[in-house]
NUSETI-45555 format. One record per residue (C-alpha): residue in three letters; residue number from 1; x negated, y, z negated. Coordinates in steps of 0.1 Angstrom, whole numbers, plus 5000, padded with zeros to 4 digits. Example, Ala and Ser with C-alpha at 12.3 -4.5 7.8 and 13.67 -1.06 7.14 Angstrom:
// residues 2
["ALA"; 1; [4877; 4955; 4922]] ["SER"; 2; [4863; 4989; 4929]] 
END
This chain:
// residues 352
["UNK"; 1; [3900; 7836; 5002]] ["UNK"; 2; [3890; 7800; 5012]] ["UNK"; 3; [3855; 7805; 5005]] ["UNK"; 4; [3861; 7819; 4972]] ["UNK"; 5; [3882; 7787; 4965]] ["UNK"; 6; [3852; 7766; 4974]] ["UNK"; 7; [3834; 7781; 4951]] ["UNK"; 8; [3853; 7777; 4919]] ["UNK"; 9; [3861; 7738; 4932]] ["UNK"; 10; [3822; 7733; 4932]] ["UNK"; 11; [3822; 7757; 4898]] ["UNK"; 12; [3796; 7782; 4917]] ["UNK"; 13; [3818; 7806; 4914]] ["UNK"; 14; [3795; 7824; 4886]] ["UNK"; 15; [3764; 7824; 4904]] ["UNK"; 16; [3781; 7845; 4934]] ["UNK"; 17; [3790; 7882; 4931]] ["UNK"; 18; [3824; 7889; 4951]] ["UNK"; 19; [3830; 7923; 4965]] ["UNK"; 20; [3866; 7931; 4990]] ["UNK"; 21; [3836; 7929; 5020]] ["UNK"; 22; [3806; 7912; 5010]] ["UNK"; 23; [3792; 7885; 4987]] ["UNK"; 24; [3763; 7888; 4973]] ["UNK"; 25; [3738; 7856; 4969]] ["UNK"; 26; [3717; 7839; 4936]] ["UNK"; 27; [3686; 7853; 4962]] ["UNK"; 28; [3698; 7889; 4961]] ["UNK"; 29; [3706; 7884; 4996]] ["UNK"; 30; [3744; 7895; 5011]] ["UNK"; 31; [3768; 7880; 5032]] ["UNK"; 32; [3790; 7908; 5053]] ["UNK"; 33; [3822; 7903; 5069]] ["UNK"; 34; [3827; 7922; 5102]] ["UNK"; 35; [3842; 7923; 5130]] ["UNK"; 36; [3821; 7930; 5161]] ["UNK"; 37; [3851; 7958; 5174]] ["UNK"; 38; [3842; 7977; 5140]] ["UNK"; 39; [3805; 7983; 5156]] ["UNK"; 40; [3796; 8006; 5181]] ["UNK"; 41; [3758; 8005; 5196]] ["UNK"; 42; [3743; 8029; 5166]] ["UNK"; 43; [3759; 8012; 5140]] ["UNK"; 44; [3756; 7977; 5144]] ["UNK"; 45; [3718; 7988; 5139]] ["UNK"; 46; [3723; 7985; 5104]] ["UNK"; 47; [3722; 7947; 5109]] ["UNK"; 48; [3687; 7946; 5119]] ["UNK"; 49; [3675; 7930; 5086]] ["UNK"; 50; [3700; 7902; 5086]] ["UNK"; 51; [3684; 7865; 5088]] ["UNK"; 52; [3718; 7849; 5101]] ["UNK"; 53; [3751; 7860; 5120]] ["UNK"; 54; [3777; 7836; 5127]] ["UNK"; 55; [3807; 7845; 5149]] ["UNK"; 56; [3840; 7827; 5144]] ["UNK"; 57; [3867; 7823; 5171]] ["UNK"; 58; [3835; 7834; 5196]] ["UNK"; 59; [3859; 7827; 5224]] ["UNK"; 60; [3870; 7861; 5217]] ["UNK"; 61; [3842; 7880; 5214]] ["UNK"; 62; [3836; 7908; 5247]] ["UNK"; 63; [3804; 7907; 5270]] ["UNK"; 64; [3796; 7940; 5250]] ["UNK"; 65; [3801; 7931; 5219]] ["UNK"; 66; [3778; 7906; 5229]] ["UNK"; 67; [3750; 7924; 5242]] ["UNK"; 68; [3753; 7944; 5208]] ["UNK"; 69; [3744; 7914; 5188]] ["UNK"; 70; [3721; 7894; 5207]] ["UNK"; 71; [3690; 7920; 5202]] ["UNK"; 72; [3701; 7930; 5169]] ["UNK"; 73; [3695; 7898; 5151]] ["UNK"; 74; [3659; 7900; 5160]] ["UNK"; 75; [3637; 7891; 5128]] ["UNK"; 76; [3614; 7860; 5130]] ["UNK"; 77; [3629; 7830; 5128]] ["UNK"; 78; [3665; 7848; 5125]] ["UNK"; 79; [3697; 7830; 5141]] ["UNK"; 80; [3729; 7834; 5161]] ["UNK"; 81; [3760; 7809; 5153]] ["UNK"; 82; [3788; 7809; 5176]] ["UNK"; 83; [3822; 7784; 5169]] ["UNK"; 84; [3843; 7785; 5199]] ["UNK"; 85; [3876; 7765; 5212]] ["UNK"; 86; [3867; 7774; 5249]] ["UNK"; 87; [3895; 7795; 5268]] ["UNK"; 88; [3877; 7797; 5298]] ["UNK"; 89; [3840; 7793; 5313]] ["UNK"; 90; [3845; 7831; 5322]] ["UNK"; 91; [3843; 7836; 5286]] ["UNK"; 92; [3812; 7855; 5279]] ["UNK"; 93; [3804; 7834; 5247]] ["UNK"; 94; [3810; 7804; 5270]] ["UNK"; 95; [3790; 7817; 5300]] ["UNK"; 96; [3759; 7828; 5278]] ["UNK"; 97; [3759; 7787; 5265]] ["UNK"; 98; [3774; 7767; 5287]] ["UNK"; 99; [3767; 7784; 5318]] ["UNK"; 100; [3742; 7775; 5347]] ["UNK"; 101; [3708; 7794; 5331]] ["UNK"; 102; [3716; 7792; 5290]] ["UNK"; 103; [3687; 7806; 5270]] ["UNK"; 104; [3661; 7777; 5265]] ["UNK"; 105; [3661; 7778; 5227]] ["UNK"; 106; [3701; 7773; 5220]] ["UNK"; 107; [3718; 7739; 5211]] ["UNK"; 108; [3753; 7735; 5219]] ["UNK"; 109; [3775; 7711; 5204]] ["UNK"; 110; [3806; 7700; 5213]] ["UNK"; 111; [3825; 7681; 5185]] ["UNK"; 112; [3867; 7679; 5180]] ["UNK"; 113; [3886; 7660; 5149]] ["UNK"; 114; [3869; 7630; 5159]] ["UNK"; 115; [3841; 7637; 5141]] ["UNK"; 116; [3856; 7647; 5112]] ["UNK"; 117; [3857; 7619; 5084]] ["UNK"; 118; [3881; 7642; 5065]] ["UNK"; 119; [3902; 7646; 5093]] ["UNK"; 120; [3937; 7649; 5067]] ["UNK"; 121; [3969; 7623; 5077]] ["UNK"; 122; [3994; 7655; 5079]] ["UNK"; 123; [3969; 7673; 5109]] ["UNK"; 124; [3964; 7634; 5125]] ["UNK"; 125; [4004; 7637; 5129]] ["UNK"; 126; [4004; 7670; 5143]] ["UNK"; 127; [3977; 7659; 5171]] ["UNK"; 128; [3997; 7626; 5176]] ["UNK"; 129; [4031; 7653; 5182]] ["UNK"; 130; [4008; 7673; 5206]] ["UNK"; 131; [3996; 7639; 5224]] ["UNK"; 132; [4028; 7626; 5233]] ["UNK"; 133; [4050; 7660; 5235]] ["UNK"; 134; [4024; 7690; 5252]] ["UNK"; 135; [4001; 7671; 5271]] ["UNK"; 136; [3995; 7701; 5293]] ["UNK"; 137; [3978; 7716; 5258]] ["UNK"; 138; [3966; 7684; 5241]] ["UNK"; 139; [3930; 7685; 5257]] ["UNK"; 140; [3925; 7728; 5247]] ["UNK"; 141; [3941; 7724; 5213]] ["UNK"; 142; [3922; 7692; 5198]] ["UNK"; 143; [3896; 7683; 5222]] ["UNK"; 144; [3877; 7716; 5230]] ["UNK"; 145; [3887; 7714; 5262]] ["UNK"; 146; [3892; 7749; 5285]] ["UNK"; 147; [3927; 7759; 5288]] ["UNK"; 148; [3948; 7743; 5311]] ["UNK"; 149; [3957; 7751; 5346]] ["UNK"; 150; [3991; 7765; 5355]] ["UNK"; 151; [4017; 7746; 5358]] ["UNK"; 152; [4020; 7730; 5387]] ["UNK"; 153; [3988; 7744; 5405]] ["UNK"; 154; [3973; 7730; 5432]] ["UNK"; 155; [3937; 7725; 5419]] ["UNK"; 156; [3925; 7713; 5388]] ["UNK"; 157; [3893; 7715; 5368]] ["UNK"; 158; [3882; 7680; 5365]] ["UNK"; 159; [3881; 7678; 5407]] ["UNK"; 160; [3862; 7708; 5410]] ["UNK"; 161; [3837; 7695; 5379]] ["UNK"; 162; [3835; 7666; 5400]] ["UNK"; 163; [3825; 7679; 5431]] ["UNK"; 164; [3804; 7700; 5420]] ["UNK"; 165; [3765; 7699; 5429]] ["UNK"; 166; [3736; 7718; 5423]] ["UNK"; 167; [3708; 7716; 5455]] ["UNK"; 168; [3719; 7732; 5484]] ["UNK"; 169; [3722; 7706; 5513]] ["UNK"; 170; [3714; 7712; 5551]] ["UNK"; 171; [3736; 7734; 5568]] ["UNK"; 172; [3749; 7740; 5601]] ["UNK"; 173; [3773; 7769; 5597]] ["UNK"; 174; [3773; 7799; 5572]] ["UNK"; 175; [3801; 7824; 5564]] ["UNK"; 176; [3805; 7853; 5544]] ["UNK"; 177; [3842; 7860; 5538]] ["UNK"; 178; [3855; 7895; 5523]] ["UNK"; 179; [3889; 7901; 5513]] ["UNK"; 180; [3888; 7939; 5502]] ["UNK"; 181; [3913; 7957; 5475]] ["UNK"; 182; [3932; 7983; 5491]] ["UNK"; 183; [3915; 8012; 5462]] ["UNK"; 184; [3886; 8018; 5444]] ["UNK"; 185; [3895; 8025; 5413]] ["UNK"; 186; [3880; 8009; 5379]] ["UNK"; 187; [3916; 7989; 5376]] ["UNK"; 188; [3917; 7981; 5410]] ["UNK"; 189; [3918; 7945; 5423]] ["UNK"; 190; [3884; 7931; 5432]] ["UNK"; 191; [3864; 7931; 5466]] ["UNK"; 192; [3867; 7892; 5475]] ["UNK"; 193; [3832; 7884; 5484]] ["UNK"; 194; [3825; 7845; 5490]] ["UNK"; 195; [3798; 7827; 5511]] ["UNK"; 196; [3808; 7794; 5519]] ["UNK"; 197; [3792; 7764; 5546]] ["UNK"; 198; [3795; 7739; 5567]] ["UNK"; 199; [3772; 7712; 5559]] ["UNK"; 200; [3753; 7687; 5581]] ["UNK"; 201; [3776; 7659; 5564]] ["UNK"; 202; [3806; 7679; 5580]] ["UNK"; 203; [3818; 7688; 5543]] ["UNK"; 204; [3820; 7723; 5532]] ["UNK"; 205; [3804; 7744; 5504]] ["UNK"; 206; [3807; 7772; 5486]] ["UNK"; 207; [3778; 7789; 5478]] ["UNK"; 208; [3781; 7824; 5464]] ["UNK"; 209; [3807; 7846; 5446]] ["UNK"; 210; [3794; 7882; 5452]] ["UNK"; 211; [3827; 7898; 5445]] ["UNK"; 212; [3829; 7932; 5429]] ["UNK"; 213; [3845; 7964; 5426]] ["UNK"; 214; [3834; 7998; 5440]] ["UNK"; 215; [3840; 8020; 5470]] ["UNK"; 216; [3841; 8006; 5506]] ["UNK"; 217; [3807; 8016; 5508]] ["UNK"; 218; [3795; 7996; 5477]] ["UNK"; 219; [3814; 7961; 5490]] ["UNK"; 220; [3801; 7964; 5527]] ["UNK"; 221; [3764; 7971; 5513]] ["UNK"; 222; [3769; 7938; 5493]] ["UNK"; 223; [3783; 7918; 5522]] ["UNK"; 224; [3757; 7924; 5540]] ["UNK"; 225; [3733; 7918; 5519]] ["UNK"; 226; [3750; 7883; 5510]] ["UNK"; 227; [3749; 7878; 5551]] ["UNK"; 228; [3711; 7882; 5550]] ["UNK"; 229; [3704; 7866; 5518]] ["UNK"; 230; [3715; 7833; 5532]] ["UNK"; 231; [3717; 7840; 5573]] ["UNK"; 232; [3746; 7839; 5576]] ["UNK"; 233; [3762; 7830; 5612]] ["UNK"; 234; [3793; 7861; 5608]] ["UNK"; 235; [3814; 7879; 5587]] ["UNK"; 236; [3852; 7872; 5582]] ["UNK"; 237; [3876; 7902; 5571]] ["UNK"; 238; [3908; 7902; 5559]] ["UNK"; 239; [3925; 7936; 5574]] ["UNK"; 240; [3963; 7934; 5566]] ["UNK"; 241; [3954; 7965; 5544]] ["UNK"; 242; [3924; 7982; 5559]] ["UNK"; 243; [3932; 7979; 5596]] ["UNK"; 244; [3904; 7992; 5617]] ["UNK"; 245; [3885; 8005; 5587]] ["UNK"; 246; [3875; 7974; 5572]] ["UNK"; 247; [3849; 7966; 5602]] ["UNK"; 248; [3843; 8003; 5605]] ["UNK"; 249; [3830; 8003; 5568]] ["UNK"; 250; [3807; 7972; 5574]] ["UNK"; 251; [3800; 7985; 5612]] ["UNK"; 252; [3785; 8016; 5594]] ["UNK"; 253; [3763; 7996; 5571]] ["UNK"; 254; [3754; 7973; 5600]] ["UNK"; 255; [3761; 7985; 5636]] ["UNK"; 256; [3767; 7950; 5658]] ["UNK"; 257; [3774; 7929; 5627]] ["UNK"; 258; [3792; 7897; 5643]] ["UNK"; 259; [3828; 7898; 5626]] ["UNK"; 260; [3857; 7881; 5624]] ["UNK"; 261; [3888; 7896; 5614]] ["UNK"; 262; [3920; 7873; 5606]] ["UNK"; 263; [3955; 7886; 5594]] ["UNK"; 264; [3974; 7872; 5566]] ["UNK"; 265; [4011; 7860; 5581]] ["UNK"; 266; [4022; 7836; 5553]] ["UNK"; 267; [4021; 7837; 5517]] ["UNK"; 268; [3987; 7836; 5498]] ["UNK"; 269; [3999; 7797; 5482]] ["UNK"; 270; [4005; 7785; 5516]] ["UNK"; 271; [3973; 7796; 5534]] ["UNK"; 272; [3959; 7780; 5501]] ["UNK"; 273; [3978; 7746; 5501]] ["UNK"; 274; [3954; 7730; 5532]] ["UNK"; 275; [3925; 7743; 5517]] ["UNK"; 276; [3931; 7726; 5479]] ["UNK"; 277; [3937; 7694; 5500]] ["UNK"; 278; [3900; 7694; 5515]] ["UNK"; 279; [3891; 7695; 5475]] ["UNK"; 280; [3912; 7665; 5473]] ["UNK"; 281; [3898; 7648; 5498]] ["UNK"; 282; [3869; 7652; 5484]] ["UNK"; 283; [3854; 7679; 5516]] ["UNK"; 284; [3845; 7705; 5500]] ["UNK"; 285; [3817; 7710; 5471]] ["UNK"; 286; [3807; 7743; 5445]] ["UNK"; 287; [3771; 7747; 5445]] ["UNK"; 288; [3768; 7757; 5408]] ["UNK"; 289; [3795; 7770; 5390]] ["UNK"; 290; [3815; 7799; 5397]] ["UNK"; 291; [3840; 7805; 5368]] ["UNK"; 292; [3863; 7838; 5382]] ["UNK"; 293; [3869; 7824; 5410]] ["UNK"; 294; [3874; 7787; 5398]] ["UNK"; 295; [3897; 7802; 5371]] ["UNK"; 296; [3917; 7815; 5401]] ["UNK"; 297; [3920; 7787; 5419]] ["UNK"; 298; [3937; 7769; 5388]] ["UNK"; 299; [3962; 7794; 5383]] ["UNK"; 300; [3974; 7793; 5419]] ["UNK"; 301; [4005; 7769; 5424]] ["UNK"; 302; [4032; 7760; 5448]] ["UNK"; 303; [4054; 7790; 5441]] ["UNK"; 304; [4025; 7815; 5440]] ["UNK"; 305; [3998; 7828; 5416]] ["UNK"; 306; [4007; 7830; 5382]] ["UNK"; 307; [3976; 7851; 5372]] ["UNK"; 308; [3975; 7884; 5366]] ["UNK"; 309; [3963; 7912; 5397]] ["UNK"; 310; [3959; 7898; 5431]] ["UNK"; 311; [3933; 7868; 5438]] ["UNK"; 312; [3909; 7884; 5458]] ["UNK"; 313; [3881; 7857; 5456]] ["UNK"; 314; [3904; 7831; 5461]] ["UNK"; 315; [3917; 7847; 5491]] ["UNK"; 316; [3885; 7854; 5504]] ["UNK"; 317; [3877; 7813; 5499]] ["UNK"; 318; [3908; 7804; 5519]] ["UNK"; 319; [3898; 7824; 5546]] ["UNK"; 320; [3862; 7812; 5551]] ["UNK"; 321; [3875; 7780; 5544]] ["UNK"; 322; [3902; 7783; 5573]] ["UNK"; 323; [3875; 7792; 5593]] ["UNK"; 324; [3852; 7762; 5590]] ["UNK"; 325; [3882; 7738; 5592]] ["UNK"; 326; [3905; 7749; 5620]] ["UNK"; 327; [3917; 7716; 5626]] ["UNK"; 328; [3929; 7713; 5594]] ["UNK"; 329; [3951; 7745; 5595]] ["UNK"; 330; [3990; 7734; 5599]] ["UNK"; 331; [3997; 7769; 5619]] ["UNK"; 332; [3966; 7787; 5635]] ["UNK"; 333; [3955; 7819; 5622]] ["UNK"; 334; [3951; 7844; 5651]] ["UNK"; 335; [3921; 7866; 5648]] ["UNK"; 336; [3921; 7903; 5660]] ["UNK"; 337; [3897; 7915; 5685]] ["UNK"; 338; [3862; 7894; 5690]] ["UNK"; 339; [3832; 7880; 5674]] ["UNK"; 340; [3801; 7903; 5681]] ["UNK"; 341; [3774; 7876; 5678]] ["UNK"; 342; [3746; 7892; 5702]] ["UNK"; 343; [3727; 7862; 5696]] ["UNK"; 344; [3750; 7832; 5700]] ["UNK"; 345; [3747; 7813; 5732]] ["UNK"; 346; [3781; 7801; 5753]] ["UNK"; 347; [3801; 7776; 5734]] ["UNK"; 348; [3793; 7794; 5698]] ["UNK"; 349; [3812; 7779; 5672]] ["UNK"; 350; [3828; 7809; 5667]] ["UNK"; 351; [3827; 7821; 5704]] ["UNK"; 352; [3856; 7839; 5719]] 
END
C-alpha cells in the first residue's frame, strides 16, 4: 500500500511492524484502519484509548457515524482530522465545520493543487483538460469547491453566498409557508416549513427552515410554533393534496389561526422562475445559511427538478415568496377561502 511504499523510500520500513490491518509504531503505539460503517455504538468503544483519528474522504461520512466518533476520541489533548472535497454544505462533515455554529476549538483549511509545490506535470494537464473541457466540474474536482448546480438551473450558489446576511433587519411582514407531503411515512417527502419576510427596505428574507417529517400532527405543532417564534402576520398552505384537512390539522392545533391557502396550477419550475429572478435582482436575502433547502434550489431548472423526491422546502419558499411579491407574479395565484386575521384592521396586507 502507499504508505508501506513511503516507508521503504525513506528506509523506515524496519522500524514499523506491518500487519493486513494495523501498523504498529517505534512507541508501541498502533495505527488501525477502519471504516466507520464497520462500527456500531458498542464497538467503536474500543477506540476510547486512541490519541488521533483521521477520516479520509469525510464527505462521506453519515451524521451517525459521526456522532459515534466525536465522544469517542475523548482523551486529553486527543484529536479529530477530517480531509474532505465538499459535496454539499448538507454534508454532515461539512455542516459540523463549515456551518453557522462550528465548535470553537476546530481549524479548517481550505487548500487545492495550488498549494502543492509537488503538484506533478502529468495531473497539471489533467486539470488544464478539466479547465477548458468540464467547466461545470472544474471548481468541485480541483478547487474544493461544492458540487455544481444542475444543469441549467435557475439559481446558483455564488448569488445566494452573496446575498446572504447574518442580523435580522426590520420587518414589516412575516410568513410562515407549509407545503405538506401527502404521507407520513419515514420515506416520505418532507413537510415544507419556511418562514420568510418582508423587510422595511421592501426586500425579502428568508428566515427559518423548520421542515420535517412526521404525522400531520407533528408539522402543524411546528408551524405554529415557527408562527409564534417570530410573530408571524399568517400562515400560507399549499392544499392541492390535503384539501380541507390541511387547515383542519393546523385549525386543531390553533383554532382561528389566520391562513392562507393557495393552489398549485402550473408546474413547480414555473411558479419558481419569478421567484429565482428576485434573487437575481438582488431582492431577496438568507439570513444564515440553510443548506437542504439551498441545495434544492440549485437543482431546480427550466425543465423541472432534477433532484431526487419532491422539493418540499423549495415549494414552500415559492409560495411565501409569491405571497410577499404579488406584483411580481406573471399569472396570479387564486387563494381558496379567506384570511382569518382577528386582529388585522381594514386594508390588511393580506385582507380579503
Amino acid at each position: 500500500m502507499l504508505i508501506e511504499d513511503k516507508m521503504r523510500a525513506f528506509g523506515a520500513e524496519s522500524q514499523f511492524r506491518i500487519m493486513s490491518d494495523s501498523i504498529i509504531t517505534p512507541g508501541n503505539g498502533v495505527v488501525l484502519f477502519q471504516g466507520m460503517q464497520d462500527h456500531t455504538a458498542e464497538s467503536i468503544k474500543s477506540l476510547e484509548g486512541f490519541d488521533v483519528a483521521y477520516v479520509e474522504e469525510a464527505q462521506t461520512l453519515t451524521a451517525r457515524s459521526l456522532e459515534f466518533l466525536r465522544p469517542t476520541i475523548r482523551k486529553p489533548g486527543s484529536e479529530l482530522w477530517f480531509s474532505w472535497n465538499p459535496r454539499s454544505s448538507s454534508d454532515p462533515v461539512d455542516k459540523l465545520l463549515r456551518g453557522l455554529n462550528p465548535p470553537e476549538s476546530c481549524a479548517v483549511i481550505k487548500t487545492s493543487y495550488k498549494a502543492n509545490p509537488f503538484f506533478p506535470a502529468v495531473l497539471d494537464e489533467e486539470r488544464q483538460y478539466d479547465e477548458k473541457h468540464n467547466r461545470e466540474r472544474y471548481g468541485h474536482i480541483w478547487l474544493g469547491d461544492y458540487e455544481p448546480t444542475a444543469l441549467g438551473a435557475i439559481w446558483d450558489r455564488a448569488t445566494l453566498h452573496a446575498g446572504r446576511q447574518e442580523e435580522v433587519p426590520e420587518l414589516e411582514r412575516i410568513v410562515v409557508s407549509v407545503d405538506p407531503a401527502i404521507s407520513s411515512e419515514e420515506t416520505s417527502n418532507e413537510h415544507g416549513i419556511i418562514v420568510s419576510a418582508l423587510g422595511a427596505d421592501h426586500r425579502g428574507y428568508v428566515l427559518d427552515d423548520a421542515s420535517t417529517r412526521g404525522t400531520p400532527r407533528q408539522w402543524a405543532d411546528r408551524a405554529v410554533a415557527m408562527y409564534d417564534k417570530w410573530e408571524a402576520d399568517a400562515v400560507v398552505i399549499e392544499i392541492n393534496q390535503g384539501g380541507d384537512m390541511v387547515r383542519h390539522t393546523l385549525e386543531s392545533v390553533r383554532p382561528m389561526l389566520p391562513i392562507v391557502e393557495v393552489r398549485a396550477t402550473r408546474g413547480k419550475h414555473v411558479r419558481a422562475e419569478p421567484i429565482a429572478s428576485l434573487y437575481s435582482l438582488d431582492r431577496v436575502s438568507h439570513v444564515g445559511a440553510f443548506p437542504e433547502l439551498e441545495d434544492q434550489m440549485c437543482l431546480m431548472t427550466a425543465g423541472g427538478y432534477e433532484g431526487e423526491g419532491s422539493p418540499d422546502r423549495l415549494d414552500a419558499l415559492v409560495w411565501v415568496l409569491t405571497k410577499l411579491f404579488p406584483s411580481l407574479i406573471r399569472k396570479p395565484v387564486p387563494s381558496i377561502g379567506r384570511v382569518e386575521r382577528p386582529h388585522a384592521g381594514p386594508g390588511g396586507w393580506m385582507g380579503s
